[in-house]
N, C-alpha and C positions, 0 to 999 in steps of 0.2 A: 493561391488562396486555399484552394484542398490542403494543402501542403499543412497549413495553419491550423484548419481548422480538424485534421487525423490527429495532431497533436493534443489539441484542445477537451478532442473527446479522449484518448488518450490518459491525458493527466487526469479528466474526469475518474477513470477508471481506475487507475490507481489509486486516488486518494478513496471511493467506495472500497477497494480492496481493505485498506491501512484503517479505515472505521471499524467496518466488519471485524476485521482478524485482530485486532486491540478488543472491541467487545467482546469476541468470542472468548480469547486470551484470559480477561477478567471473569467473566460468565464461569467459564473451565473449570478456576483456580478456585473460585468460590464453591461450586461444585463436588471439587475434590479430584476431578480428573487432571491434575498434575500433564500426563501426558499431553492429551489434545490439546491442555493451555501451551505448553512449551511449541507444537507445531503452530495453535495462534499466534505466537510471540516472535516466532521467525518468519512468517508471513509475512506479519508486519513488519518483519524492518527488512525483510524482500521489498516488500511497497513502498517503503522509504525510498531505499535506496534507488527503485526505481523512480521515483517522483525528483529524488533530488539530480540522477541521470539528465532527465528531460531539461531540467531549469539548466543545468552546466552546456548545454548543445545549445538550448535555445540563446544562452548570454553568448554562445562563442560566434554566431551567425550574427 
């Protein structure tokens, strides 16, 4: 049941990552810092990929 629920909070965390770092992303680019949005933008699909991770492990169990 921990098992379940490390995952849970987990994916929570992830998907807070992938809000933020898309917000930030957009916030950036509107800004004009090019830069910081480009490391926003790879965060996020860090987060992605992370989140889509979790779901491919949880479907294989």
């Amino acid at each position: 049941m921990s098992d379940r629920n490390g995952h849970y909070l987990e994916s929570i965390a992830y998907w807070l990552l992938y809000v933020v770092s898309v917000s930030g992303a957009l916030l950036h680019w509107r800004l004009g810092n090019e830069l910081l949005a480009a490391g926003c933008g790879a965060t996020a699909v860090l987060s992605a990929l992370l989140i889509g991770r979790g779901r491919v492990s949880q479907a294989a169990q």
